[in-house]
N, C-alpha and C positions, 0 to 999 in steps of 0.2 A: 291837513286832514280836518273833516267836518267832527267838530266835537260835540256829534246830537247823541243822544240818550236813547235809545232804543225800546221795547217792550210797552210794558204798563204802565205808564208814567202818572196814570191820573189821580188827583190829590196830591201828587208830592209837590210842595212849595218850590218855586224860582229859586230861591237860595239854597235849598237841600239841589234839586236838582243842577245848579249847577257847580258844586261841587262834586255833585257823580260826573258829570262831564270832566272834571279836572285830571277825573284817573285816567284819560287818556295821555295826559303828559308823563305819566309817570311809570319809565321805559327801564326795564330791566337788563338786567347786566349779563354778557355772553354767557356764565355758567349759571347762573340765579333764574331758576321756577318759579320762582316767587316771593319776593321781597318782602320783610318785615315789614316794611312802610305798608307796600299795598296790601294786603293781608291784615292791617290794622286800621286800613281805612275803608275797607269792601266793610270789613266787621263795625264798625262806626254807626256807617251809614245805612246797614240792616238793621244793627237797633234802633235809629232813629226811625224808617220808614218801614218796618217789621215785612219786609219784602225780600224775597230773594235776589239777589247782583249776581251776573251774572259778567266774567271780564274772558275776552277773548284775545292770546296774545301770540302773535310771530317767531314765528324762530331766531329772528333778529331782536327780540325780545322787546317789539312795540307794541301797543295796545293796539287792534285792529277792530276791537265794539267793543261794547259798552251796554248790557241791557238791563231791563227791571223786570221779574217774574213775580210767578207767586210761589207760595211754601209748598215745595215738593217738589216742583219739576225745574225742569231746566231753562230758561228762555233760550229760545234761537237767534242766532247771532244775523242783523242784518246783510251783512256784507256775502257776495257767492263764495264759498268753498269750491277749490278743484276737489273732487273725489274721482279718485281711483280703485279699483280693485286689487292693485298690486303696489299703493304706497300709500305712506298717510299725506293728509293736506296741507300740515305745515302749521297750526295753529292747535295751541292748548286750549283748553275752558277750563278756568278758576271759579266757583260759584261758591254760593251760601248759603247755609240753612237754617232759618231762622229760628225753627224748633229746639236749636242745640246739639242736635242730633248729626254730629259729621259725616256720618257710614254714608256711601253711594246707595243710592235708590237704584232700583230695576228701568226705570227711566232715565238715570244717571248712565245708567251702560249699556240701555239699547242706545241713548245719542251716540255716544264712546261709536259706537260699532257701525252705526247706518252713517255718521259722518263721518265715516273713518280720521275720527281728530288724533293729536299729536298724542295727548293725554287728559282726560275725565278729573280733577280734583274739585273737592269739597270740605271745605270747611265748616263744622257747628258755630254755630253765633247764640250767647244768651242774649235776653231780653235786655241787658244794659248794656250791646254790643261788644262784649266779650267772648274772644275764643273760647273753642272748647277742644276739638281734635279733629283731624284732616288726615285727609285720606286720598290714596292717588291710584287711577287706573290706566293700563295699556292695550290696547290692542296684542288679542294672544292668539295662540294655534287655533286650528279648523277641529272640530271636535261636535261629532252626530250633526255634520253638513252646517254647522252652525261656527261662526267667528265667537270663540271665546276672550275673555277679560281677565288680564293680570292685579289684578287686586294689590294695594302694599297700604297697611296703617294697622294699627293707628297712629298716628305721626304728633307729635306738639310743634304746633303750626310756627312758631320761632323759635326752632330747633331741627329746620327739618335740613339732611343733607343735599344741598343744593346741586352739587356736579353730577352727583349718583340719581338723580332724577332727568337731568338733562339728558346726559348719555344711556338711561334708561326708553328714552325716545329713539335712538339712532338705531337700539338694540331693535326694537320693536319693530323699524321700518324694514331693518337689514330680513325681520324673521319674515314678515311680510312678503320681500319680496322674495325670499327662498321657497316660500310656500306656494306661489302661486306659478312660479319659474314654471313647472313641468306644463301649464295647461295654458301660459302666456306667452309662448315660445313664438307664437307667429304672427303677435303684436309686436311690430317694431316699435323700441324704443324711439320718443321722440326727443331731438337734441336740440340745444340752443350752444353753438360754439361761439367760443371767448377769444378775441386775440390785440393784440396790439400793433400798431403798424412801424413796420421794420424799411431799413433801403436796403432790403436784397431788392435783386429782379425779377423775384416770382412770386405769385401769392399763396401765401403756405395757410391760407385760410382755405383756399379753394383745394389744396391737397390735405389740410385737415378734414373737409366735406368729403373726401373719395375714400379716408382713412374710415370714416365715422359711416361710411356706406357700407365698406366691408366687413366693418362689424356685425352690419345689421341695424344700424340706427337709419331713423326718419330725421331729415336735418329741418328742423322746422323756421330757425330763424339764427341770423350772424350776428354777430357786433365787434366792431373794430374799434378799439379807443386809440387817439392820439396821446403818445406820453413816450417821455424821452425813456424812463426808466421802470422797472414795475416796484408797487406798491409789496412794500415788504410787509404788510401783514394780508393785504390782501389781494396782491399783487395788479388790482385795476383801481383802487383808492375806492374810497366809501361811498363816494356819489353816483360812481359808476354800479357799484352795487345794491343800493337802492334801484336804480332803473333796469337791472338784472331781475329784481326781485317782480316789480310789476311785470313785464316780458315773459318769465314763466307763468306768471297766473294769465296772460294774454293769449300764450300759445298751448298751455296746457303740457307746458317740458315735464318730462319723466328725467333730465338729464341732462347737466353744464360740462363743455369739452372744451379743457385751454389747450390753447394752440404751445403753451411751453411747459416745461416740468417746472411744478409745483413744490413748494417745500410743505412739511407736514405739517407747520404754523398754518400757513395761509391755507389747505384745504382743510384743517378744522376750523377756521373764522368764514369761511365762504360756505361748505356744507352749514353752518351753524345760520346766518345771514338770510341767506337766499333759501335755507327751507326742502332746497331738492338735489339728489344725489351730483356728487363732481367729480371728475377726475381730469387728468391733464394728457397732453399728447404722450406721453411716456406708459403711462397708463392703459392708452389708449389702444399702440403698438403690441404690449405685454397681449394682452386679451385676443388681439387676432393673431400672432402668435404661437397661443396655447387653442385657439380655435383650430388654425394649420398643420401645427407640426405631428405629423404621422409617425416618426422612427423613435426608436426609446433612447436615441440619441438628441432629435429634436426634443424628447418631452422633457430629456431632463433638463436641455439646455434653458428651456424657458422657465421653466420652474426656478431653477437657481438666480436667472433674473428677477423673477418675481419677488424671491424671497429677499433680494438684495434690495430690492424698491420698498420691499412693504417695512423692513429693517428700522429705517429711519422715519416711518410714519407711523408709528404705536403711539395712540393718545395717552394709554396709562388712565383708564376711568373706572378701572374693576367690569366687574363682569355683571350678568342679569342680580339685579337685586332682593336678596334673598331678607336682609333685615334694614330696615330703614329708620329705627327709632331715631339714630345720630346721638352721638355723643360716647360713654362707655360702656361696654360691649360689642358697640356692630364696628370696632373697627376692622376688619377685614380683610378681605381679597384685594380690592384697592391700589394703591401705587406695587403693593408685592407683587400684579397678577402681571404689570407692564416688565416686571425682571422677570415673571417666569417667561411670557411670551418671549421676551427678545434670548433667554439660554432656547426654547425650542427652535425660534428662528436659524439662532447662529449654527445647532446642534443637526438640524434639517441642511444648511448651507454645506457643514461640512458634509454630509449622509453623501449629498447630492456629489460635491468636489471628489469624493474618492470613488462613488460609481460611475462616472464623467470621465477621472483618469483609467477606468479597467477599459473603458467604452474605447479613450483616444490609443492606449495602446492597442488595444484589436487595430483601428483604424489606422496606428502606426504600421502594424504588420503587413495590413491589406497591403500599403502605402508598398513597402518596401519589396516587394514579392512583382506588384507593377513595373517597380525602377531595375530588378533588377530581371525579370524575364524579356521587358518588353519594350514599351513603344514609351513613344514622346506623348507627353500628357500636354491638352490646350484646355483653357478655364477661361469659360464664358462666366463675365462679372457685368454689372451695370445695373443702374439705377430699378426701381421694383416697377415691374409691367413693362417694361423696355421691350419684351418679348424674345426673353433668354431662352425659354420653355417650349416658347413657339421655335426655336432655332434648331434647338436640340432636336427637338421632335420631326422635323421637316429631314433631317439629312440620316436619323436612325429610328427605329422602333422604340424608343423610351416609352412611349405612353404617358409624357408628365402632364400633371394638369397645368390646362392654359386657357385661363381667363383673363376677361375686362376688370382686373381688381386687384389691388395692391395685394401685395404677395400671397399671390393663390399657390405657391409653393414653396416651403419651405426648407423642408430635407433635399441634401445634396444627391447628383445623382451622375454616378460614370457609367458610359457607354464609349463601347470600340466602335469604332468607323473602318470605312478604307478609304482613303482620298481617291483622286482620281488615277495617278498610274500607278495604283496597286498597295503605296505606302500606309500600314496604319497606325492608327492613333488614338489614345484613350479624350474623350470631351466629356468635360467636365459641368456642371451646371450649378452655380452657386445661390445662395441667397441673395436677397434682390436689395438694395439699398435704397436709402432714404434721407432726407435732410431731416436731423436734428435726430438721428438712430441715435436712442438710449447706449449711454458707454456699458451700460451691463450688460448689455446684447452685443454689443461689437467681442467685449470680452469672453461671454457664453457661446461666442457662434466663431470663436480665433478658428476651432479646432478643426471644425470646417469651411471656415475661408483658408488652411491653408493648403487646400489642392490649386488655390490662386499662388500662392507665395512658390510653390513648388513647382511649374507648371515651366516647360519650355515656350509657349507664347499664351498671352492674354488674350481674347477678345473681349473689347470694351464694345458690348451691344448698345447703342444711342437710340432712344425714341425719338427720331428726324421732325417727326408729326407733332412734338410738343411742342408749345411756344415757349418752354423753359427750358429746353432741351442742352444749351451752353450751359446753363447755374446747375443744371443737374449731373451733368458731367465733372462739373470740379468737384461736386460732392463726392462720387465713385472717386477721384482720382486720392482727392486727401484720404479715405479707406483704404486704397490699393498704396498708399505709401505710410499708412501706420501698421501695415502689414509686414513690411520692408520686402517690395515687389516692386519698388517704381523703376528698377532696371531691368526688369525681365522686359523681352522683345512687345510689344504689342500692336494691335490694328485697331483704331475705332470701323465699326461695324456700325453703321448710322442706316438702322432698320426702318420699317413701315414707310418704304418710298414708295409704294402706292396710293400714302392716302397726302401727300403734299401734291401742287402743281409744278413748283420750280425746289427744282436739286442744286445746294448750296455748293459753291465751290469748297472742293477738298484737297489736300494733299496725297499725292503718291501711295502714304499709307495708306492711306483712308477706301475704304469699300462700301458705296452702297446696295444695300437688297432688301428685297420682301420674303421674309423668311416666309410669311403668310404663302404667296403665291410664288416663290420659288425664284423671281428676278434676282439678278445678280448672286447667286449664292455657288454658282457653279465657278466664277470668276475667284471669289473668296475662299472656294477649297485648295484651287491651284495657288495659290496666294502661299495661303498657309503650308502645300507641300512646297514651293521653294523657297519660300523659310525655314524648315524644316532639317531639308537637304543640304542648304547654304550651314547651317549653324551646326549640322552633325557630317561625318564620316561614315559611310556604311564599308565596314573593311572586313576582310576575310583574313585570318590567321593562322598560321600553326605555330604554334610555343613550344620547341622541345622543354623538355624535363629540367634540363640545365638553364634555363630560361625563365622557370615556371614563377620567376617575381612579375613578369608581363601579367599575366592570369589576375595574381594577387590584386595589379594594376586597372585591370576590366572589371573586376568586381566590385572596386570599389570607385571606379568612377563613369563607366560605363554602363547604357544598356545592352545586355545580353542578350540577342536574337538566339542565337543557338550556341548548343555545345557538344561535342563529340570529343571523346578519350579513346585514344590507341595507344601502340606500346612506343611510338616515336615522342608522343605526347599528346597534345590538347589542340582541336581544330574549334576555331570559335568565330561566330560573324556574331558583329556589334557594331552601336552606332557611339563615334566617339567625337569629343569635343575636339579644335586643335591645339589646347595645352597639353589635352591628354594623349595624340597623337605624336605630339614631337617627344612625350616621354618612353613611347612604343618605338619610336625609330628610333633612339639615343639607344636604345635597349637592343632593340632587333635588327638594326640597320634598317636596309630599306623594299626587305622580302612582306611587305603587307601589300594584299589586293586592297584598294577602294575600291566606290561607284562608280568613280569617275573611268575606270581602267578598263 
């Protein structure tokens, strides 16, 4: 970095000045606003050149200018500031006032506000370069159409509480952009995503860009670092995040997206570093999500992931700063407020865990009231945008949404069919999966993936048209066996064969169609009915009374098609397994109608 001196420089001697150049070496520490050192060397050197210093410094906490004004106002920092309307720019201004007089000037916090800076301080300096008392401003609420200023001091400039000022920035930016959310809704976020390069066979940067679409992010720029292992504080190593840091000011990012889950070290050293908002693919997933999910079963599901991710990322910095003297009295809210967050977190987790279990009982009952009136249930699973949606929708009236974007739906959804020679069936439509799905979503969403685990056949819908289309299918398959389903009957279903030239060789099971346009899907019903028929008995029954442990028998392992009571006894057609058949003959001999008969 060029260490020229900025401003008013004239008269000030080579030697004075370049010692003001020197304060650009002198780089501040992750939670320190402002260092004893520097703060007694800005003060120095205004007494000697009875000027205002003016030090502008990074959220990585380097000096980025260096200027010289006069008594009162501000100098402007040479270097461009990103300004935004809906975040601050990433850079503090420490200044000085030669007069002694610490208090912020009205030109002190129109700068604060037309460069939307990180934070406004100012220090008094006497005439023999001696502090006097320092004072710090933030960017506050909209108030009579106008951005107001958080005021905190008077401060004893080496004395002042350093972490409670930092996170007093983060405060400021989060308020920022709460405020402006409602009227900046249809400015995409612009993103710059993070990853490291992996030997899988797919690029999960370029499914992080589809991810970071359907957010609603603008992907503005990648970056892929080579590295065996990630950096455990900051999970791309330091150098990498220096060239992070230009890159945003390049592209003007509102927002960093890593391609892996983040520990809550490493996004407080990166959000700190790099100056602009980050979150990681876990993150990333959570958020569209809570965008998706429509049923009050979906919402809570997400939530309670939510609450499990943010659990282990509480900084613990206290809260907006009410007193900032430091020392005794302002000890406060502070590490107590990180215990009281994590009792509400945990107190919300469980809220969430016991309205979740009234939810899955309901769903147990639905459940149960299917298995025992009716049909064989099939569960469409597979990879997200595979065109599960689209499948359902093509052979019933569901209505599910079906878009080009990673899970455009979220809530499960049964619908009756009839196959083709008249049998029906309840189809199932699950949540769509993902490489590297957060374990607290596989866990939030068990309840409803297990119309999969329960389900007399699978179909694994395949996006044929993807060039990932194998690596994404193991992914589905390692899901559908932490489910304990990987022996239920199944068909890969390798959809969107309209939009390939050549159809890969498959096996016997295997089915292709365009649920789009209706190919092959008429082949894949009849499919599914002699699976159906092979794997169940459809038999007709009469139970005398003397009998009626048969009955006992169909109830509880049987579905029930029908049931009529007379005074001989019980007439019941059901479709039954043949363990459970040869315990109806043991029983009955061999007076049962099947299909087959």
């Amino acid at each position: 970095m060029q260490k020229r001196v900025n401003g008013n420089t004239d008269g000030i001697k080579d030697a004075v000045l370049e010692r003001i150049a020197g304060i650009y070496d002198m780089k501040q520490g992750q939670y320190e606003f402002a260092s004893h050192e520097l703060i007694a060397e800005i003060c120095a050197l205004t007494g000697i050149i009875k000027r205002e210093i003016s030090v502008y410094i990074a959220r990585d906490g380097s000096v980025a200018d260096v200027s010289v004004g006069d008594s009162g106002r501000v100098s402007m920092p040479s270097m461009r500031l990103v300004r935004n309307e809906d975040r601050l720019c990433g850079v503090r201004c420490l200044h000085t006032h030669p007069n002694g007089d610490g208090r912020l000037s009205g030109v002190d916090l129109g700068t604060l506000r037309s460069m939307m800076l990180d934070a406004m301080a100012s220090v008094g300096v006497k005439e023999d370069g001696t502090a006097t008392s320092m004072y710090a401003a933030y960017v506050g609420e909209m108030a009579d159409n106008e951005r107001q200023a958080l005021v905190y001091g008077p401060m004893r400039p080496y004395k002042l509480p350093q972490r409670q000022l930092i996170q007093e920035i983060y405060i400021a930016d989060d308020r920022l952009k709460s405020s402006t959310k409602d009227t900046r809704d249809d400015v995409p976020e612009r993103a710059v995503l993070v990853g490291l390069e992996n030997d899988e066979d797919y690029d999960t940067i370029e499914e992080l860009a589809q991810l970071a679409k359907t957010a609603g992010a603008n992907v503005v720029a990648r970056s892929v670092q080579k590295r065996r292992t990630p950096d455990n504080a900051t999970y791309i190593g330091s150098g990498k995040v220096d060239e992070l840091s230009l890159l945003a000011s390049e592209t003007q990012a509102d927002l960093f997206i890593f391609d892996d889950e983040l520990t809550g070290t490493q996004l407080r050293n990166l959000e700190t570093r790099l100056g602009v908002h980050t979150i990681d693919r876990t993150a990333l997933i959570l958020d569209i999500f809570a965008q998706r999910a429509q049923s009050r079963e979906g919402r809570l599901q997400v939530e309670l992931a939510q609450m499990k991710y943010n659990l282990t990322r509480l900084t613990g910095q206290g809260t907006a700063l009410s007193r900032l003297g430091g020392g005794i009295g302002t000890r406060g809210p502070g590490e107590k407020k990180l215990e009281i967050d994590r009792r509400r977190i945990r107190r919300r987790i469980f809220e969430l865990g016991e309205e979740l279990k009234e939810v899955e009982k309901q769903r147990g009952l639905r459940r149960e009231r299917r298995e025992k009136n009716t049909m064989p249930l099939v569960a469409l699973v597979g990879y997200t945008n595979a065109g599960k949606s689209t499948f359902l929708n093509s052979v019933s009236d569901a209505g599910v949404l079906a878009e080009d974007k990673l899970f455009a739906t979220l809530d499960p959804v049964v619908r009756q069919i009839t196959l083709p020679d008249g049998m029906d069936i309840l189809l199932s439509d699950t949540v769509g999966f993902i490489n590297k799905l957060p374990h607290d979503l596989i866990e939030a969403f068990k309840s409803t993936l297990e119309e999969a685990a329960n389900a007399d056949i699978i179909l694994h819908v395949v996006d044929i048209s993807s060039d990932h289309y194998q690596a994404e299918m193991r992914v589905v398959e390692d899901v559908i066996a932490s489910l304990g389903a990987a022996d239920i009957p199944r068909i890969n279903v390798y959809n969107k064969i309209d939009l390939i030239d050549v159809r890969p060789k498959g096996t016997a099971d295997d089915a292709f169609v365009s649920a789009a346009t209706g190919e092959g899907m008429q082949a894949l019903l009849n499919r599914i009915e002699h699976m159906l028929s092979a794997a169940h008995n459809r038999i007709e029954i009469a139970v005398p009374y003397d009998k009626y442990e048969a009955v006992a028998i169909l109830h509880n392992e049987a579905k029930i098609i029908s049931e009529e009571h007379s005074e001989q006894g019980a007439l019941i057609t059901a479709m039954v397994e043949e363990n459970t058949m040869r315990k109806l003959k043991k029983l009955l001999g061999e007076s049962i109608r099947t299909n087959e008969e």
